[in-house]
N, C-alpha and C positions, 0 to 999 in steps of 0.2 A: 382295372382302371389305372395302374401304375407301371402296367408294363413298359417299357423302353422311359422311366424315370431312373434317374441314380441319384441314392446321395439324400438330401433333406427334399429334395420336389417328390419325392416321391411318396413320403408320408406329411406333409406339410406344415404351416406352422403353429400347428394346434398342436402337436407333438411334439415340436420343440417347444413350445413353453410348459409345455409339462413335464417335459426330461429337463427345464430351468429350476421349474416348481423342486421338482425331487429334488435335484439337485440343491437348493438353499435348504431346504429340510435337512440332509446330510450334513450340509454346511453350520447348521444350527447344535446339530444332536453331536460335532465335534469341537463347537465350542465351548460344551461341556465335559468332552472325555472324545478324546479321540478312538474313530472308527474304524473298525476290524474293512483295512486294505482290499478285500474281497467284497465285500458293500458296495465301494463303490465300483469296483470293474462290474459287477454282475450288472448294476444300473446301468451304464454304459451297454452293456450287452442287451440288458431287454429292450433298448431303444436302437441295437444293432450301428452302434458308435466305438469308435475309440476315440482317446485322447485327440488325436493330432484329427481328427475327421470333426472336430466340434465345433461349432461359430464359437467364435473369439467371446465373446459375452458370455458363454455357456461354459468355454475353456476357462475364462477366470474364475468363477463359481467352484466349478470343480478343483479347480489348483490349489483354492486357499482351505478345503477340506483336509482338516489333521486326519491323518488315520494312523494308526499304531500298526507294527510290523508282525 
């Protein structure tokens, strides 16, 4: 069904508010103690995302996640 889509059309936007959702969950569990760097790229990954590939809304979410090194 998503053949010849790229990009967020291709999983739609039921999925990005879910990779939102996580994403403020992260955002919350490091404004208690900052989170192990690898949490969040792996997230990124099972939504098959990078940084620079995220809707700006989503990029913010993610930016303000402390995570320790």
């Amino acid at each position: 069904m998503a053949d010849g889509f790229t990009g967020w059309a291709a999983w739609g936007s039921l999925a990005e508010e879910q990779l939102a959702a996580d994403a403020r969950e992260l955002l919350e569990q490091s404004r208690r103690a900052p989170v192990d760097r690898r949490c969040v790229l792996e997230l990124l990954d099972l939504y098959g995302q990078t940084y620079d590939t995220l809707p700006p809304y989503v990029r913010g979410i993610v930016g303000e996640i402390e995570v320790g090194d």
